[in-house]
N, C-alpha and C positions, 0 to 999 in steps of 0.2 A: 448516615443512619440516624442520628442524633434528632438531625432536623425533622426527619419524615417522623418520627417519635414523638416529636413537640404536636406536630398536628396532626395525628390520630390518639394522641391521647386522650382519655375519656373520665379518668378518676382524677382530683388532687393527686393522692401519691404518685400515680404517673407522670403525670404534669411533673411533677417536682424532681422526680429521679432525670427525666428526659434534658429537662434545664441545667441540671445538675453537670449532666453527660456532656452539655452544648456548653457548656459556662465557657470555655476559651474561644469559642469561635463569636460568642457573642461577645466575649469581652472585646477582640481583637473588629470586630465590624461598627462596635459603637454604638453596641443593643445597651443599653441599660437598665431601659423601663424593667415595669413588674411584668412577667408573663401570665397571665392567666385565661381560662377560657374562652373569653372575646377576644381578645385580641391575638391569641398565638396563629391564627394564620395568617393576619398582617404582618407579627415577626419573622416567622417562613420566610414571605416574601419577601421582605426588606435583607434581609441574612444572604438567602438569593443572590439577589439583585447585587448587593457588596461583594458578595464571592467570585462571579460571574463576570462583573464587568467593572467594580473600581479596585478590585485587587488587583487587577491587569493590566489596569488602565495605563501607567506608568509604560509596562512592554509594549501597549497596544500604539500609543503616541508614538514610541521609539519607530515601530515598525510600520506606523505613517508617514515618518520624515523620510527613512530611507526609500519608502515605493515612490514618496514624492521628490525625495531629489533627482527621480532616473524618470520620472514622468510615468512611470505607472500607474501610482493612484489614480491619476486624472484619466488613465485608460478604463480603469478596473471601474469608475465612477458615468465611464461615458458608456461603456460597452461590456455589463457585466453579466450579462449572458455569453457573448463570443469568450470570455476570459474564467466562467467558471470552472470550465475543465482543467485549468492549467493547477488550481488549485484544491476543488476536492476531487474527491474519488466518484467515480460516475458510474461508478455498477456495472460498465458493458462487458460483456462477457467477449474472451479474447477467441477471435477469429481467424482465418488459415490465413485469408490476406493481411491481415493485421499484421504475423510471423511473416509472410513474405514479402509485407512491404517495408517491414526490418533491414533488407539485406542492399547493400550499393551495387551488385549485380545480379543479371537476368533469370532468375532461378527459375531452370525449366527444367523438360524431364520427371527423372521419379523423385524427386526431392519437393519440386509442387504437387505432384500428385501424392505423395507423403504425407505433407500438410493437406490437405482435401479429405484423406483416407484415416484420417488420425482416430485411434480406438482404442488398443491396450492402453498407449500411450496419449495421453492428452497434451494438448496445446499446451496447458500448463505445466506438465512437467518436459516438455521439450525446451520451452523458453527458461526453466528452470537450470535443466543443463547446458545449455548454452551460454545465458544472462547471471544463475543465481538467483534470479526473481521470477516471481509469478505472473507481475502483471508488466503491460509498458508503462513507464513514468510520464505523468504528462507532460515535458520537457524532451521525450524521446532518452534514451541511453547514449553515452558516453565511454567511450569510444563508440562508433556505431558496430553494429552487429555483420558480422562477415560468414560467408560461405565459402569454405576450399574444398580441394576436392584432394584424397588422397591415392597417389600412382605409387601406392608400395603393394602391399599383398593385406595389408591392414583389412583387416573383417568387418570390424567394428568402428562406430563414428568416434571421434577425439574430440574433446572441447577445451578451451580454456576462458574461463570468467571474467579473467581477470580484462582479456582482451576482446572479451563478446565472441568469440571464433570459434565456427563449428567447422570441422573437418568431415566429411561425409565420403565411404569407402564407391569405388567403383562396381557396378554390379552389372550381371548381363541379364537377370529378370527385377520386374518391379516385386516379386515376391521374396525375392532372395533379400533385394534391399530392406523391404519394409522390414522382412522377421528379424534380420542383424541390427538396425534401426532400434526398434522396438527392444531388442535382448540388451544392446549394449548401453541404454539411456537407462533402462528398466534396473538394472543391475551396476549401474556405476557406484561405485562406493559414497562417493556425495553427493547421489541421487536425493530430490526433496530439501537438500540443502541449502542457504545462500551463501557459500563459501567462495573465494578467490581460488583459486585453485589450475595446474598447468595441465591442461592435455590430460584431463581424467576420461581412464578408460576399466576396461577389467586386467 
C-alpha cells in the first residue's frame, strides 16, 4: 500500500507522509536517494524489482540447484510448455472422466453414469469427499483413489481421505443410487472439508 501511495501521490505532504510509511522497505532495498516528484516512479519500480526478485533471489538459486541436480531444470528449460501444468494452476475445470480416470478399476454401471449425471452434487464436492480436495494436483494423488463397493445393507456411500477410498452402496435402480449418493456426500459432517478423516458417513 505504501508503495502504490508513493506514486499517485500528488501534493508534498503526501509525497512525504507516503515515504514516511515506506522508509523501512526502502531502507532495507537500498533506496536512499531523495524522493521527489520526478523521480518516485522510478523508485516504485526499482523497490519492485528488489522485492520481487532479489529478496528471493537467494531461495530462487537454492531451488535451481535442486531442479538441476535431478535434471529438471534442463527439462522445465527445454520443454516448458509440456511442464507447465505440473507447476501452476491451469483453470481446467474438473470433468466426470477426470473423477473416473482417478480410480485403478473399470468403473462401470451407475457409478459412471453418476459422474456424467452430477447436479445437486458437483464434481467438486464428490472429489472433495473422497480426496479432501477440490481439485486433482498435478502430480495426481497419493495414494491413488479407489472404488469399492459395499455388500452390507449400508445406504449410504463411506469415504476415507486419508486413503482416497470411496465405498459406494449396492442399488437396484440408478435413481435409488444417485438420491442416497447425493443425500450422503451432501450431508456428511466434513462435507466441504479437507480433513483426513475414516469412513465418514451420517
Amino acid at each position: 500500500l505504501s508503495k502504490i501511495t508513493i506514486n499517485d501521490a500528488t501534493t508534498d505532504e503526501d509525497l512525504f507522509n507516503s515515504v514516511e510509511l515506506a522508509a523501512s522497505i526502502l531502507s532495507l532495498s537500498g533506496c536512499f536517494k531523495k524522493v521527489d516528484h520526478h523521480n518516485k516512479g522510478d523508485v516504485v519500480l526499482d523497490v519492485a524489482h528488489w522485492y520481487v526478485f532479489q529478496r528471493t533471489r537467494s531461495h530462487f538459486e537454492s531451488l535451481k540447484e535442486g531442479l538441476g541436480a535431478l535434471e529438471v531444470l534442463e527439462a522445465i528449460q527445454h520443454h516448458p510448455e509440456v511442464l507447465k501444468s505440473v507447476f501452476t494452476n491451469t483453470g481446467k475445470k474438473l470433468t466426470a472422466s477426470d473423477v473416473e480416470n482417478l480410480f485403478t478399476v473399470c468403473t462401470v454401471g451407475f457409478w459412471r453414469d453418476y459422474l456424467q449425471d452430477a447436479e445437486s452434487v458437483s464434481l467438486e464436492d464428490l472429489l472433495i469427499f473422497i480426496t479432501g480436495s477440490d481439485k486433482i494436483p498435478p502430480l495426481g494423488f497419493c495414494p491413488t483413489p479407489c472404488l469399492e463397493f459395499l455388500h452390507d445393507d449400508s445406504r449410504f456411500p463411506l469415504a476415507n481421505t486419508c486413503d482416497n477410498v470411496i465405498r459406494i452402496p449396492l442399488k437396484q435402480s440408478f435413481s435409488e443410487f444417485k438420491s442416497d449418493m447425493d443425500f450422503g456426500i451432501k450431508n456428511s459432517p466434513e462435507e466441504g472439508s479437507a480433513q483426513c478423516h475414516d469412513c465418514h458417513h451420517l
